[in-house]
N, C-alpha and C positions, 0 to 999 in steps of 0.2 A: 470705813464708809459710814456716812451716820445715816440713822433709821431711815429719814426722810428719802434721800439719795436711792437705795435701796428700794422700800417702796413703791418709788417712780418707776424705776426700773424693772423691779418685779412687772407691776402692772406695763409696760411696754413688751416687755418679752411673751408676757400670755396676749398678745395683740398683733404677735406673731413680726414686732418690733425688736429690733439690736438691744439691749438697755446700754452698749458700750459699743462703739467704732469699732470697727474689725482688728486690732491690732497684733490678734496673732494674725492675722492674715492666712486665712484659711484658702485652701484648694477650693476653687469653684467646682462643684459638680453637674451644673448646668449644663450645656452648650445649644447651641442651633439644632435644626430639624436633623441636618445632615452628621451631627454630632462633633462640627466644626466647633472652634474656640473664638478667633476672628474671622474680621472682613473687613473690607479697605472701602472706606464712605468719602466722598472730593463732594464738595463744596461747590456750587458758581458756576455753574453749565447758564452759563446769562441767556445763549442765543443759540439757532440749531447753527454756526459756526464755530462756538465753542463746542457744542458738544462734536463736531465734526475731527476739531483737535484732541479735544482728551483722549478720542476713541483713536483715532492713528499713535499719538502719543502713547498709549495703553501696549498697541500692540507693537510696537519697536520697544518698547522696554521690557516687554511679556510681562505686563503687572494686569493683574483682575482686580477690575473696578465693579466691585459687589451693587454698591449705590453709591448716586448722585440726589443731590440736592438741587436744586433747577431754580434758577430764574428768581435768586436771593432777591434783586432788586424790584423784584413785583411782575406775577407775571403776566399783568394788566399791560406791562409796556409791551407784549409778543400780540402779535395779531395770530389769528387762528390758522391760517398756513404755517405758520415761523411752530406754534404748539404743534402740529400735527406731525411738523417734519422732526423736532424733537423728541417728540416721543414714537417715531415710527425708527429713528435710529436707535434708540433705548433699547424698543424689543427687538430688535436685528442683531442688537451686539449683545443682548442676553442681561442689561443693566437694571435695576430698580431703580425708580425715579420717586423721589418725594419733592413737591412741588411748593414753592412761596408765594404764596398767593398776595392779591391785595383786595378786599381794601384793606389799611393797616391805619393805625393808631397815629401816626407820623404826618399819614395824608390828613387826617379829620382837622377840620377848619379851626375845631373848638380845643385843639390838642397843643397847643403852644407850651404847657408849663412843662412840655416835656425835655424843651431847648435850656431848661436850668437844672442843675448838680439836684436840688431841694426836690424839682417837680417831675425828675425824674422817677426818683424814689421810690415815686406813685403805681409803679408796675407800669408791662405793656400792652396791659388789657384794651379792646376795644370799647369805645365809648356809647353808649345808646344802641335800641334796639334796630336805626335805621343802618348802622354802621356793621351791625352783624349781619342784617340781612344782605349787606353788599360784598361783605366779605365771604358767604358761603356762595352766595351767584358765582362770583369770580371762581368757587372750588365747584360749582356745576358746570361752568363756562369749560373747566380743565376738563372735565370728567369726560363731556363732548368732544374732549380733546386727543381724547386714550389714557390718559392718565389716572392710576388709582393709587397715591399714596399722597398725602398733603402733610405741611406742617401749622403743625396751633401753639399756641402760648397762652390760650386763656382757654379758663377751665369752662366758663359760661358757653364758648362756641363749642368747648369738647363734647359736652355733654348735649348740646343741641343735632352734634355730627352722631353720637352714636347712636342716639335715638333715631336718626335719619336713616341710617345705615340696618339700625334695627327692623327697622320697619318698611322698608322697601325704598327709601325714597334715594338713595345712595347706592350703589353697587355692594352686594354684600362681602366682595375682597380687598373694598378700600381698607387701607393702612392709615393710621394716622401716627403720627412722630412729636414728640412734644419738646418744644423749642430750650434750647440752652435760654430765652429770653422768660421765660416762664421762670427763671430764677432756683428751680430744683435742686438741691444738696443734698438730703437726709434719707433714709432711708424712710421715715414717715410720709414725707411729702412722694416719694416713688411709689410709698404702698397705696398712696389717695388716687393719685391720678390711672397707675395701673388700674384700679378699681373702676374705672368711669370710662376704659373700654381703651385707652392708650395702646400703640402696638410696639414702641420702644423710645427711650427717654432720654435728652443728651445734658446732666447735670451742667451744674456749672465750670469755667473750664479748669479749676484751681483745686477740684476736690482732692483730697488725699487719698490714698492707697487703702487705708484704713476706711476711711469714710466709701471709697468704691465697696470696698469689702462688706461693709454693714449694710448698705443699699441690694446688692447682690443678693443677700440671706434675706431679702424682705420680700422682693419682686422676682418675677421670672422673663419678667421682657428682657427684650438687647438693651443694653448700655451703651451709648452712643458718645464716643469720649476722645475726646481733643487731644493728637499727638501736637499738633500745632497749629497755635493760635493770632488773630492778628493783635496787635501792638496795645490797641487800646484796650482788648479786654487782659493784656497782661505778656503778650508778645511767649508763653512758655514753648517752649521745644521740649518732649518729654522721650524723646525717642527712645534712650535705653533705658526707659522707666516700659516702654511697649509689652516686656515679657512679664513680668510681675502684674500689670494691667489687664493684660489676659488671662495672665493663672488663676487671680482673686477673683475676677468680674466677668468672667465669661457665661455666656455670649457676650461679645464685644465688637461696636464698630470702628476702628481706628480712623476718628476722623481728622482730615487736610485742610486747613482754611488760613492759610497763610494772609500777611497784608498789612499795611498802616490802620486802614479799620475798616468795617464794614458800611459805614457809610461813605466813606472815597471809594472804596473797588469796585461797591456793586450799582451807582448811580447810574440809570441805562444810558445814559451819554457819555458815559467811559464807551473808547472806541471799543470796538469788537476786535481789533485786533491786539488791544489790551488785554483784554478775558482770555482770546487764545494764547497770548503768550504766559498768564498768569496760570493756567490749565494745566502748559504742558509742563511749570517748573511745581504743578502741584502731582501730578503723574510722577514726574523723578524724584518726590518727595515719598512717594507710596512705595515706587522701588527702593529705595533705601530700610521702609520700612520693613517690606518685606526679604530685606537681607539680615537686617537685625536679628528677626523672629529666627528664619532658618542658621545663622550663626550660634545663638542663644538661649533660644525658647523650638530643638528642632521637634520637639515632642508636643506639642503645640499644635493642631491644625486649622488653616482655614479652608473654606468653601473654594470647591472647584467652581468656574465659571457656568453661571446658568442654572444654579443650586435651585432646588425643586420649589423652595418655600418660598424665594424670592416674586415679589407680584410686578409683574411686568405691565408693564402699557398696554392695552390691545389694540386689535388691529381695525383702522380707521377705514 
């Protein structure tokens, strides 16, 4: 290795940084509160009809649905009954909710260069400071709703949510989740954002085992990591990659997000009885996963339903 290489690396590892990818792939010694290793995170609760199937689906297949992601398509399209009934099922069936708020980068009038390969590139940060303040209303609008866990992609609103949170203006058990769109891989970029008050991070969906492993030794939040993904960000199925996934990077959420892409499934004019049907073949996707683990990985634990540390919705 020459000097230079070295050096870097030196100075990365007293910064409490990997200088090298995890490639022995070490035993995680982390886990959850309850001392679990995973937990089974679904995608796309669009509507409280969707989440009315995940939760029947859930329990005909006996699969624990640790967390839900809620209302991927913005959840500006729910009116405040449709929220209330969402998250009054959440805490009934014992589920974490993290919630997709809008407004978003896509809607902004001024955001078009984002429909080209080039202006994409540009990240999904929100545009001006009129645009943040409409997208935290939308997470006060939830919060009115029961709901305390939200997802962010930009560091500017993170830092504005914890300072809210810090100081009273937020519920002090909000959760905040920091979006696969946030672009996250490295264990440097886990060690930034954990810093500025993140409560678990879902890198991008193609990381390696190696690269899980070096993130892991840097941060102590959950790792929020794609068994399977839709089409356009790369269509992988990682299923019996699940136990090694767990071993390295635990805490771990096994997340389900099947589909051609994220913007066909989750436009709220996809009928409702698409979402339900998409829910329940993401529930038989979670039981398979959890036969994997108990086949494979049986030394391995995840959280019983209703795990203590889990922040529920409360009661409206």
């Amino acid at each position: 290795m020459s000097e230079t290489l070295s050096t870097i690396r030196n100075f990365m590892e007293k910064e409490g940084i990997p200088g090298r990818d995890g490639y022995d792939l070490k035993t995680s010694q982390k886990g959850f509160a309850d001392g679990a290793n995973w937990r089974i995170e679904i995608a796309g609760v669009e509507r409280a009809s969707t989440m009315e199937a995940m939760i029947a689906e859930a329990r005909k297949r006996q699969v624990v649905v640790h967390r839900a992601i809620a209302t991927v398509g913005g959840s500006s399209y729910c009116d405040m009954a449709e929220l209330k009934d969402i998250a009054q099922m959440a805490r009934d069936e014992e589920i974490e909710v993290v919630m997709t708020v809008g407004h978003r980068k896509a809607w902004d009038t001024g955001s078009k260069e984002i429909s080209n390969s080039e202006g994409a590139m540009q990240g999904f940060r929100l545009r001006g400071s009129d645009n943040i303040s409409y997208h935290i209303a939308d997470i006060m609008r939830n919060i009115e709703a029961g709901f305390r866990g939200f997802l962010v992609y930009d560091e500017g609103v993170l830092f504005l949510l914890n300072k809210m949170r810090q100081e009273g203006l937020l519920p002090q058990e909000t959760i905040f989740k920091f979006s696969v769109f946030g672009g996250y891989c490295s264990a440097a970029g886990g060690k930034v954002i954990e810093s500025m008050g993140v409560n678990s991070m879902n890198p991008i969906s193609d990381v390696s085992l190696p690269i899980l492993s070096s993130i892991r030794q840097a941060v102590d939040i959950p790792l929020d990591v794609y068994i399977i993904i839709v089409d356009e960000f790369g269509g992988m199925y990682r299923l019996y990659e699940a136990p090694e996934i767990a071993r390295v990077a635990s805490p771990v959420y096994f997340k389900i997000e099947p589909g051609t892409s994220e913007a066909d499934i989750y436009k709220p004019w996809v009928s409702e009885e698409f979402h339900a049907n998409l829910i329940r073949e993401k529930v038989k996707m979670a039981s398979v996963i959890q036969e994997i683990m108990a086949r494979h990985a049986p030394d391995l634990k995840t959280s019983l339903k209703g795990a203590e540390d889990l922040v529920l919705p409360v009661k409206r």
